[in-house]
C-alpha positions as CSV (number, residue, x, y, z in Angstrom):
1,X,-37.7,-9.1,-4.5
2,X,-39.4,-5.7,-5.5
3,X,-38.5,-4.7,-8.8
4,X,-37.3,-1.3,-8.8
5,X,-37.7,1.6,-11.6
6,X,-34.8,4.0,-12.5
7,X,-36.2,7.4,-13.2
8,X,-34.4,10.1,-14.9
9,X,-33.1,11.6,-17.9
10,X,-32.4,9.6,-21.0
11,X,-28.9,11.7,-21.9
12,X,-27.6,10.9,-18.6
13,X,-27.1,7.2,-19.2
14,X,-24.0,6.1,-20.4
15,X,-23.9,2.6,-22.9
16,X,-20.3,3.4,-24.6
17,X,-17.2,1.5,-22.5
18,X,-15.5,5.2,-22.4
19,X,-18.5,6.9,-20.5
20,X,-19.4,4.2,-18.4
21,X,-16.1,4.1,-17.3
22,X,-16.0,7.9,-17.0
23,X,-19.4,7.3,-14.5
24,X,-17.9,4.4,-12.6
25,X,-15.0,6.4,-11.9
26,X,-17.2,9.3,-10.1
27,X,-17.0,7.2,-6.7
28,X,-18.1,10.7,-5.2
29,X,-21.6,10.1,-6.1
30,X,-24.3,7.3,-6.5
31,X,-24.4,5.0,-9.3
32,X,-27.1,3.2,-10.6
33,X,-27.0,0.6,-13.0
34,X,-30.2,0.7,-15.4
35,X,-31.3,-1.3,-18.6
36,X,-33.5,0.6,-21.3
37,X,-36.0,-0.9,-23.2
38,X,-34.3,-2.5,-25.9
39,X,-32.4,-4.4,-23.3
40,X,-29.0,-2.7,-23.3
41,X,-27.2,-2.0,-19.6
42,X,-26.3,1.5,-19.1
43,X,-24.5,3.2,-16.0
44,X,-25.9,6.8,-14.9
45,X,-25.1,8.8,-11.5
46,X,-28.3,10.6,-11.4
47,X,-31.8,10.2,-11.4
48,X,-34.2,8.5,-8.5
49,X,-35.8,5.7,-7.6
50,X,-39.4,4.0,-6.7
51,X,-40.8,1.2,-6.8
52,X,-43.9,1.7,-8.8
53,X,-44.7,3.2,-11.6
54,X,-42.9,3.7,-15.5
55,X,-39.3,4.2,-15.7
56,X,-36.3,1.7,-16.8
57,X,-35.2,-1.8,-14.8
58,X,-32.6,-0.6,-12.0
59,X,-30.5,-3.6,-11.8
60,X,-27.7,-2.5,-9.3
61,X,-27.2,0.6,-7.1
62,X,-24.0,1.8,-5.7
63,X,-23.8,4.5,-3.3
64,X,-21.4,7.5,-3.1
65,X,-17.8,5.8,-1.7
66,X,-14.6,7.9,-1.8
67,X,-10.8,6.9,-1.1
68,X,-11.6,9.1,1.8
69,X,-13.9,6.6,3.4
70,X,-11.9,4.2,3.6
71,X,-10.7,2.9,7.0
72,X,-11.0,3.8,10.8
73,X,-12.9,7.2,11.6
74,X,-10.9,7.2,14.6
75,X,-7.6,7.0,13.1
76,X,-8.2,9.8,10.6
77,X,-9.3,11.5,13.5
78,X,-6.2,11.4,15.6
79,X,-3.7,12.2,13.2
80,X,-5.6,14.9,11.2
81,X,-6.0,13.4,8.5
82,X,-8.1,12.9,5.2
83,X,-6.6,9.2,4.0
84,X,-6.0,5.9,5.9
85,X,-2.9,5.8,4.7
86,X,0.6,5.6,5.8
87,X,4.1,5.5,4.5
88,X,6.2,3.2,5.9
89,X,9.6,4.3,7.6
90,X,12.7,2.9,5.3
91,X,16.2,3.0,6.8
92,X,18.9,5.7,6.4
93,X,16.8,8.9,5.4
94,X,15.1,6.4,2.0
95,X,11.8,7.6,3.8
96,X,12.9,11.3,3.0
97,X,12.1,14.3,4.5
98,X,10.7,15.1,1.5
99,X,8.0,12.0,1.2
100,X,7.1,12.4,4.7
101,X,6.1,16.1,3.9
102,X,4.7,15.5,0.3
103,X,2.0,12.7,2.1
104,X,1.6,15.3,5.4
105,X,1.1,18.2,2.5
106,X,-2.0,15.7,0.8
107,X,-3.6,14.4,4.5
108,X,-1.8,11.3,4.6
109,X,0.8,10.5,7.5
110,X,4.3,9.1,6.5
111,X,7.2,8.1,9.3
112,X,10.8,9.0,8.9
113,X,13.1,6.5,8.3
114,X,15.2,7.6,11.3
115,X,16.8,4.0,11.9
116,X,20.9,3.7,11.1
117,X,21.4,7.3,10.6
118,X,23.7,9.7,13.1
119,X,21.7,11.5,15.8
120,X,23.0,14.9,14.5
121,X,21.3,14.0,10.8
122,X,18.2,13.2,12.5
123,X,17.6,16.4,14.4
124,X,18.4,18.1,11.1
125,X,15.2,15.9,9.8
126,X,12.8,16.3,12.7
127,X,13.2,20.3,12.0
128,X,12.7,20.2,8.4
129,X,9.7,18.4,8.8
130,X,8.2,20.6,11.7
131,X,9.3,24.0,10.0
132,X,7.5,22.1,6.6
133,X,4.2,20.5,8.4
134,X,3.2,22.7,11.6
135,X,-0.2,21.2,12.2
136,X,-0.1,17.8,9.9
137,X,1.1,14.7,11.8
138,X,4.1,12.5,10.8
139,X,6.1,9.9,13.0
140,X,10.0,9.4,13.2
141,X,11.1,5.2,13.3
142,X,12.3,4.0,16.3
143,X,14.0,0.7,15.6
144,X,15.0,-1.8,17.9
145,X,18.5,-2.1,18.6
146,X,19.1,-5.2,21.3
147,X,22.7,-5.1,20.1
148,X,23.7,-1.3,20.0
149,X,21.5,-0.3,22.6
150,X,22.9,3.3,23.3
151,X,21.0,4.3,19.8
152,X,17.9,3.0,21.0
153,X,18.5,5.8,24.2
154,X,19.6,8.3,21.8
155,X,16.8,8.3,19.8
156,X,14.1,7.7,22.4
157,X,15.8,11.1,24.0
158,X,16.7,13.2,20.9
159,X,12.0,12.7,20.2
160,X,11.4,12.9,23.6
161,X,13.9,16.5,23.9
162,X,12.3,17.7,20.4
163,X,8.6,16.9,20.4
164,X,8.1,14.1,18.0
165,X,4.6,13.0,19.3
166,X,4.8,9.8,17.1
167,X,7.2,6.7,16.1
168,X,6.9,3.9,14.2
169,X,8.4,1.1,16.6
170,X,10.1,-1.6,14.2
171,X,12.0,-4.5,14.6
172,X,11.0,-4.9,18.5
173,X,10.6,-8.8,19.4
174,X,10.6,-7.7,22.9
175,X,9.7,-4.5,24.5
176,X,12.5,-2.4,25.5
177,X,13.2,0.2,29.0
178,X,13.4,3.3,25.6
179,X,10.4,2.4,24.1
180,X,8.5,2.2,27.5
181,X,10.0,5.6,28.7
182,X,8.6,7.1,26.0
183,X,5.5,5.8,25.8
184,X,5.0,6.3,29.9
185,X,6.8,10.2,29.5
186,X,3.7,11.4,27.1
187,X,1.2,10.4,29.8
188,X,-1.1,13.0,31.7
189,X,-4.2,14.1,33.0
190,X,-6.8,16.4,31.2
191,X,-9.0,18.7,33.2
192,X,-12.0,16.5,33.2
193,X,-9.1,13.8,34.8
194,X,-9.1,12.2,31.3
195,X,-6.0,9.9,30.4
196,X,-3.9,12.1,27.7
197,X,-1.4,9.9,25.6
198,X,1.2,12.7,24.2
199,X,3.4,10.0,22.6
200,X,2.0,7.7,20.2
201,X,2.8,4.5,19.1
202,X,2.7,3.3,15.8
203,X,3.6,-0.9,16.7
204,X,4.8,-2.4,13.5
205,X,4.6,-6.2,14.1
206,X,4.9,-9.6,12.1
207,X,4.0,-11.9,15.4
208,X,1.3,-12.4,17.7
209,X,3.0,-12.3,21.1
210,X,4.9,-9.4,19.9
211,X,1.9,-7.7,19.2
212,X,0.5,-8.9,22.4
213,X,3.5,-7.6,24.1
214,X,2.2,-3.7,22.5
215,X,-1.0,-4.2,23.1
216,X,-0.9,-4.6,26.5
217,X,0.2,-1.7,29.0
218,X,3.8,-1.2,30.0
219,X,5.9,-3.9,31.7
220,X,6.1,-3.1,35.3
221,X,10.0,-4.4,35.2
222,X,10.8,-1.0,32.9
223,X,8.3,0.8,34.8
224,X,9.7,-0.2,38.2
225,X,13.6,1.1,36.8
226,X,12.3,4.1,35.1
227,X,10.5,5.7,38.1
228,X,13.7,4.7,40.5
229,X,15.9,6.5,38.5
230,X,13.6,9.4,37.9
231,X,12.9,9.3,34.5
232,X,9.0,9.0,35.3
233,X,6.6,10.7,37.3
234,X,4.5,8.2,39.9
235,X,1.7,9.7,37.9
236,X,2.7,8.5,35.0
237,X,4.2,5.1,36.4
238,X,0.1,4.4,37.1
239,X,-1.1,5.9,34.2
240,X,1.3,3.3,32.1
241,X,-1.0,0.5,33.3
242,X,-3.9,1.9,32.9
243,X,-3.3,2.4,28.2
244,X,-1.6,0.0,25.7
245,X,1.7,0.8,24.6
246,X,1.0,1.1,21.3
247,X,-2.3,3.0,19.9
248,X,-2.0,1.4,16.4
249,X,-0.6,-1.7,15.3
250,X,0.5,-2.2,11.7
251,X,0.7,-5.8,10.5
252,X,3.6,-6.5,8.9
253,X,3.1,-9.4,6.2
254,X,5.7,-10.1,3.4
255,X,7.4,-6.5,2.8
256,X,10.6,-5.5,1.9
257,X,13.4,-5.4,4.7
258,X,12.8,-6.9,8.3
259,X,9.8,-9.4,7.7
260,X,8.9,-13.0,8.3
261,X,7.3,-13.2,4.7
262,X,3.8,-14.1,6.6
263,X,1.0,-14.0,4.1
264,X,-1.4,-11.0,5.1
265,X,-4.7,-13.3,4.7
266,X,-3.4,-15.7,7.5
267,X,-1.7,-13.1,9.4
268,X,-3.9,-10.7,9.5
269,X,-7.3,-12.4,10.7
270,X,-5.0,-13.5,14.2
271,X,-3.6,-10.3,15.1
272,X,-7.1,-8.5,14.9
273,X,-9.2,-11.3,17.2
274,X,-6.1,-11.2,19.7
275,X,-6.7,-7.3,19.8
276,X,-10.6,-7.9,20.2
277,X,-9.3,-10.3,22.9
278,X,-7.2,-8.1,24.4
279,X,-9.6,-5.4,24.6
280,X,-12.4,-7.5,26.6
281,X,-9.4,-7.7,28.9
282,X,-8.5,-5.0,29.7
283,X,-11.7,-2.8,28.4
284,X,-9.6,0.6,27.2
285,X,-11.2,3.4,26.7
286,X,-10.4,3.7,23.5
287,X,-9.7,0.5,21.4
288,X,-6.3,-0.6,19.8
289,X,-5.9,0.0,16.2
290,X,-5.0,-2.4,13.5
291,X,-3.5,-1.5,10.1
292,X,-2.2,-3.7,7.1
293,X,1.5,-3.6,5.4
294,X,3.5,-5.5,3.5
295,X,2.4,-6.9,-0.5
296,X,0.1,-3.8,-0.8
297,X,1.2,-2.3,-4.6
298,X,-1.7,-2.5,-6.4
299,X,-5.1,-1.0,-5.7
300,X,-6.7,-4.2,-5.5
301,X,-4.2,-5.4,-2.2
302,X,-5.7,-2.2,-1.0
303,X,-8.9,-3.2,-1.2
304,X,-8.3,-6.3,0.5
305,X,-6.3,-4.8,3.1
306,X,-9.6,-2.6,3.9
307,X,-12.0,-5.4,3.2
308,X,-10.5,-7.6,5.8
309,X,-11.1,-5.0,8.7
310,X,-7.5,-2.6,7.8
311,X,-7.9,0.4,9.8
312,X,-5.6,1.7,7.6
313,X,-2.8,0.2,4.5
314,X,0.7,1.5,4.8
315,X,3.3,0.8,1.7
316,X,6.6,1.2,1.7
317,X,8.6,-0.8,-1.0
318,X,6.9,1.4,-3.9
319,X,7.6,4.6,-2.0
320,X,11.6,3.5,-2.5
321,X,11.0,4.0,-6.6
322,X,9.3,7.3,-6.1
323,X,11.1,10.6,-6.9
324,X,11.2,11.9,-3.1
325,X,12.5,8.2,-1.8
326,X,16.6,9.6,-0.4
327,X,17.6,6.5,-2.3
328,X,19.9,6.9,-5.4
329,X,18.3,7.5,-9.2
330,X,20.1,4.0,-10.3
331,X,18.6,2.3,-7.6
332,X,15.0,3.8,-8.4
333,X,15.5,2.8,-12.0
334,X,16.5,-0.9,-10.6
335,X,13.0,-0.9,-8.7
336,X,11.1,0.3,-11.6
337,X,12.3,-3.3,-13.9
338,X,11.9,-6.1,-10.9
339,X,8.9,-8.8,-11.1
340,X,7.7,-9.9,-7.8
341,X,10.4,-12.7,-7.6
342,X,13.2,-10.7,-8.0
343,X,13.8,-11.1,-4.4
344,X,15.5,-12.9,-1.3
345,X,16.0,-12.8,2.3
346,X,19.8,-11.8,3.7
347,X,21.3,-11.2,6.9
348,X,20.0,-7.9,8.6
349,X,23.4,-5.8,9.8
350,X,21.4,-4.5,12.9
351,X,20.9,-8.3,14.2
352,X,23.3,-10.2,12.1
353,X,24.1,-12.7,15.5
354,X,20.8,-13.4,16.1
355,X,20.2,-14.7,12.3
356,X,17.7,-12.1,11.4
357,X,17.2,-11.7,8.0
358,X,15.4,-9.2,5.7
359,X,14.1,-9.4,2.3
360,X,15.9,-7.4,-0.7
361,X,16.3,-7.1,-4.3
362,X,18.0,-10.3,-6.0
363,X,17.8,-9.0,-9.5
364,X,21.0,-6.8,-10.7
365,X,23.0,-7.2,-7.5
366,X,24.9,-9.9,-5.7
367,X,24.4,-8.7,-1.9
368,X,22.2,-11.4,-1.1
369,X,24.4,-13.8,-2.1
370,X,27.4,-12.9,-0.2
371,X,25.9,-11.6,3.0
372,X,24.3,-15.1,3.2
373,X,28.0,-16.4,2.3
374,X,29.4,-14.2,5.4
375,X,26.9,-15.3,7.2
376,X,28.0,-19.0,6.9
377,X,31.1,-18.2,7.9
378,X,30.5,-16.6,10.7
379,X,28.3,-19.6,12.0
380,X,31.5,-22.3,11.0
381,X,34.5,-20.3,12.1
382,X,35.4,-18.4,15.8
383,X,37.1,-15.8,14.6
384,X,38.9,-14.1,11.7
385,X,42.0,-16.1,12.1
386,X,40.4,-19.3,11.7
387,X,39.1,-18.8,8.3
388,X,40.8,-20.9,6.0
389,X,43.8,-18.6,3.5
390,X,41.8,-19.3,0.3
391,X,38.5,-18.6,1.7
392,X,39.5,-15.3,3.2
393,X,41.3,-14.4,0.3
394,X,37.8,-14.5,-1.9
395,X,36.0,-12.3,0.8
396,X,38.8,-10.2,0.9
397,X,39.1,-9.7,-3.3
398,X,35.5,-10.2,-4.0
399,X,33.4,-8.7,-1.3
400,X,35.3,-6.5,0.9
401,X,37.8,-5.2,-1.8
402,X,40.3,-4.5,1.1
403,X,41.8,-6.9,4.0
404,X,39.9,-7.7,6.6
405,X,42.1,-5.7,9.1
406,X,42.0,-2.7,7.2
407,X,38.4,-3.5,7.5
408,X,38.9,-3.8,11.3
409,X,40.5,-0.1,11.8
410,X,37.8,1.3,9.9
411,X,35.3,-0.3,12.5
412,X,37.2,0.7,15.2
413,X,36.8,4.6,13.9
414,X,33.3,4.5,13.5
415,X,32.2,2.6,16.5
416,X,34.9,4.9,18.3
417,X,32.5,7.9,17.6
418,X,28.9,6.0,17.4
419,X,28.8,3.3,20.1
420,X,32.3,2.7,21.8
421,X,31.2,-0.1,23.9
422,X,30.7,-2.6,20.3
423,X,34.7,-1.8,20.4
424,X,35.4,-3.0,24.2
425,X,32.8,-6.0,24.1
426,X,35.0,-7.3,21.2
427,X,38.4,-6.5,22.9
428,X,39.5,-10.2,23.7
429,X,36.8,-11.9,21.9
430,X,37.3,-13.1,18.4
431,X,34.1,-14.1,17.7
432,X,32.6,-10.5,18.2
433,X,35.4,-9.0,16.4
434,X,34.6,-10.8,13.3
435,X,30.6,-9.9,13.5
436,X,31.4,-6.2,13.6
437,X,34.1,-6.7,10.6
438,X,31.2,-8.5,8.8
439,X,28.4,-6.2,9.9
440,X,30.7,-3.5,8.0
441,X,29.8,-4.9,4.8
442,X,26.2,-4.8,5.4
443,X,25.8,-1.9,6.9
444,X,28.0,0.0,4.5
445,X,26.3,-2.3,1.4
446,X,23.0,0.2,2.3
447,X,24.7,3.3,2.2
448,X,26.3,2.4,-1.5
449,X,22.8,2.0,-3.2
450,X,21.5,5.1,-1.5
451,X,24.5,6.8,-2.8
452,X,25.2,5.1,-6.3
453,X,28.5,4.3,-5.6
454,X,29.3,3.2,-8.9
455,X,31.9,0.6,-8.5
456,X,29.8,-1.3,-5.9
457,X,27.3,-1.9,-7.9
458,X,26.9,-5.6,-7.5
459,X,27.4,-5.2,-3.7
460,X,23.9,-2.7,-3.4
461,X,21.5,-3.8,-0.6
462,X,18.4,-2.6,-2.1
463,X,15.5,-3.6,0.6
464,X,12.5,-4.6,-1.7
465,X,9.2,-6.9,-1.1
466,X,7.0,-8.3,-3.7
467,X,4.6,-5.4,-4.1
468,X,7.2,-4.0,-5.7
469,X,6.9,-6.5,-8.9
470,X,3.0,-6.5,-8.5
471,X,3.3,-2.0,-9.0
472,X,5.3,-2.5,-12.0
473,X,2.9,-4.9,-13.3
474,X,0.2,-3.0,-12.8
475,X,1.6,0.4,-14.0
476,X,3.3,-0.8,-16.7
477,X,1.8,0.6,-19.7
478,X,0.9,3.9,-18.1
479,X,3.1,7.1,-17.0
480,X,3.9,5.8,-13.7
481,X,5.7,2.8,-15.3
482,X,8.3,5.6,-15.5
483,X,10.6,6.7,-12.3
484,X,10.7,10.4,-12.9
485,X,6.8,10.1,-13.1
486,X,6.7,8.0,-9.3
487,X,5.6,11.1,-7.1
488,X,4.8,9.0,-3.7
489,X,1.2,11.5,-2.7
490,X,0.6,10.6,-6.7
491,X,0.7,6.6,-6.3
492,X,-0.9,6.4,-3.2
493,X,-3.6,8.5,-4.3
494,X,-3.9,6.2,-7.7
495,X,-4.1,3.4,-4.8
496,X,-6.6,4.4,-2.6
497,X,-8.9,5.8,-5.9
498,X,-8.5,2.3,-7.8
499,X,-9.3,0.5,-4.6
500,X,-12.8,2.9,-4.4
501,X,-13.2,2.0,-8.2
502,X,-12.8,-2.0,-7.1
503,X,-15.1,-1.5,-4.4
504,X,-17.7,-0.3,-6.8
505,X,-17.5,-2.5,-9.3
506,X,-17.3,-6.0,-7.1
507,X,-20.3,-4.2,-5.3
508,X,-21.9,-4.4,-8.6
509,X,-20.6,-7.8,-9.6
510,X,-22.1,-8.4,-6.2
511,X,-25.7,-7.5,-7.5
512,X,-25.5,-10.0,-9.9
513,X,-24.3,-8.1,-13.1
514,X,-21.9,-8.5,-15.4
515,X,-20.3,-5.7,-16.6
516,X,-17.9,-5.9,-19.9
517,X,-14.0,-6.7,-18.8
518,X,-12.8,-3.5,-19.9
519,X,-13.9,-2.0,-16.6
520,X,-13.1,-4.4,-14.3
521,X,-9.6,-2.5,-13.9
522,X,-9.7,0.7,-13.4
523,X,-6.5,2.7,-15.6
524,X,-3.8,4.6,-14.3
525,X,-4.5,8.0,-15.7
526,X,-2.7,11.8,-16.1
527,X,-3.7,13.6,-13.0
């Protein structure tokens, strides 16, 4: 090995642990490494290099590597932006207008969280955020909804009829006839007879054959119906089987709401050689996408994230805690105080029959608890009526604060106005009656944390995953450890920096030298 000289200025070398930190930090421009003559180890970002000649030992060179560099080209590319990074879409409005503008506003692309709210709310949304970012990108959620399929069609329609060009597809463990018309609606032909995909797909998965299922081109059993009942073109019908249905596909390991708690290093790894395999398949001209969520809080998860092939990271749980999140300032404060254990998987209102679960805050409420309670007793009894007097009494007192008939009529008023056919289909059927009474309390347990409702406090379903803890921990003595401070372009900026600052220093731990531990961690600082 060639022992190479540092040449440069003697006042440009740093030896103090505050400006070598200060030159570490400058991931914008080479560092070099150097040791003077009396054998101290300096950092510098200037000077050259040769190979011959005087000048001080070089042990370890860096080059210039930026938050900007991380990730795919291509993906920056598409969406116009400057980051690889993406905001995850939380329920009910919690992934505001307001974050989804304040990430557009700094280059990074953030997705709606569209699911569970009324169509008339959404449009209001999609507006705001068009009128707000008329050449940045952002996506909308669509979330899977086997049970209550007419919001599925609603929402597919209402993106479709006001030019949202992206979604987030959540939830999905089968394809659905919405998701495909959309997909197959965006389709066309350039000049140069070019494949144009219109309507992107963002494909949020926790499984391989679900993400198989996205990664392949459209079912020919939606295609089929959609061009018999004229919702397609035959030139889009062709050109459906010609791209994937999804251009990206986020990895979803152990997050905060709908996840199967799958460790990213395991899952990860499989999701990205099935898309390599995938792609020999079917040879696309332009190759499938794949992104990392779920546990990433800290800049070092970023860093993995990247460092195992991420074409991009996308957070969500953190984004709840930050000022813009449309969740409530107590439940932002409740975020702020939770380790990484401080959670548990309950029963998901959206597929409560099919024994879904999502994960959510344990710590300062009692929803997991008793939606895992209701749960049980759905699973043991056929109907309301069969309950036994003193169980139905406590879920009466304790949970629903009301009997369950009353809670009955106020189901059959909402469903009456949002999806009348959940009404008929339980006309006659106990069993069905008493999953939409149930589904009541956990769809309405949501809605009081966004809110504050004060006196239903201990009923708040807060959705939360670990990376939550592991942000607090790692913030904890600095200005973010506050809520009021949490600005979500802020964080993910601190993210995507600290993971550049990681990069730099295991690059030079990679070189074989040790650098003092005070810099092995870069600090959260004022910006």
């Amino acid at each position: 090995m060639i022992d190479l000289k540092w040449i440069g200025s003697p006042r440009e070398i740093s030896f103090d642990i505050q400006g070598m930190s200060e030159k570490l930090k400058n991931t914008a421009t080479p560092c070099y490494i150097v040791e003077d003559l009396s054998g101290r180890t300096g950092v510098t970002n200037t000077g050259t290099i040769q190979s011959e000649g005087k000048g001080l030992f070089l042990k370890a060179i860096v080059p210039a590597f930026t938050a900007a560099d991380f990730g795919d080209t291509s993906f920056k590319e598409d969406y116009q932006l400057k980051y690889a990074y993406k905001g995850g879409a939380m329920a009910n409005g919690i992934a505001s207008t307001d974050m989804v503008i304040a990430l557009g506003k700094n280059e990074m692309i953030g997705s709606f969280g569209a699911a569970g709210m009324i169509p008339a709310r959404v449009k209001e949304a999609i507006a705001t955020i068009q009128t707000a970012l008329p050449t940045q990108a952002y996506a909308c959620n669509l979330i899977h909804s086997p049970i209550e399929k007419a919001l599925e069609e609603g929402a597919v329609n209402l993106y479709i009829e006001h030019g949202v060009k992206v979604v987030e597809a959540s939830a999905y463990m089968n394809l659905s006839e919405q998701i495909v018309k959309y997909r197959a609606v965006g389709l066309s032909l350039d000049a140069q007879g070019e494949i144009v995909i219109g309507n992107k797909v963002i494909g949020k998965v926790s499984r391989k054959e679900v993400a198989q299922r996205f990664m392949s081109p459209a079912p020919l059993q939606f295609l089929d119906k959609l061009l018999a009942a004229g919702k397609i073109t035959q030139q889009q019908y062709e050109l459906a089987q010609k791209v994937p249905m999804a251009d990206d596909i986020t990895v979803e390991a152990d997050s905060g709401g709908h996840t199967d708690n799958r460790p990213l290093v395991v899952l990860f790894p499989i999701i990205l050689q099935l898309r390599d395999e995938i792609q020999a398949t079917y040879n696309y001209k332009k190759q499938i996408r794949v992104g990392a969520a779920g546990g990433i809080g800290t800049p070092a998860s970023a860093l993995a994230a990247f460092s195992m092939g991420a074409a991009y990271v996308v957070t969500g749980s953190i984004n709840q805690a930050c000022v813009e999140s449309g969740t409530s300032d107590v439940v932002k404060e409740l975020l702020s105080k939770v380790a990484s254990t401080d959670v548990t998987m309950a029963p998901a209102s959206d597929m409560f029959e099919l024994g879904v679960e999502l994960q959510v805050l344990k710590r300062g409420t009692l929803f997991g608890a008793r939606a895992k309670k209701l749960y049980e007793v759905y699973t043991r009894y056929d109907g309301i009526d069969d309950i036994p007097a003193e169980e139905r009494l406590k879920l009466e007192t304790k949970t629903f604060k009301m009997s369950l008939e009353e809670v009955w009529n106020g189901c059959v008023s909402f469903f009456q106005e949002r999806d009348p056919e959940q009404i008929e289909k339980a006309q006659g059927n106990p069993k069905r009656k008493m999953a939409l009474i149930f589904r009541w309390y956990l769809g309405l347990s949501s809605n009081w944390a966004n809110a504050g409702t004060p006196d239903r406090v201990m009923d708040y379903q807060i959705w939360c995953g670990p990376a939550m803890g592991a942000f607090n921990e790692w913030t904890k003595d600095s200005y973010l450890s506050e809520v009021k401070n949490r600005k979500v372009a802020d964080v993910a900026t601190h993210l995507l920096e600290g993971a550049a600052y990681l990069h730099r220093i295991n690059t030079i731990k990679d070189q074989g030298v040790d650098l003092p531990l005070e810099l092995l961690q870069l600090p959260v600082n004022h910006n």
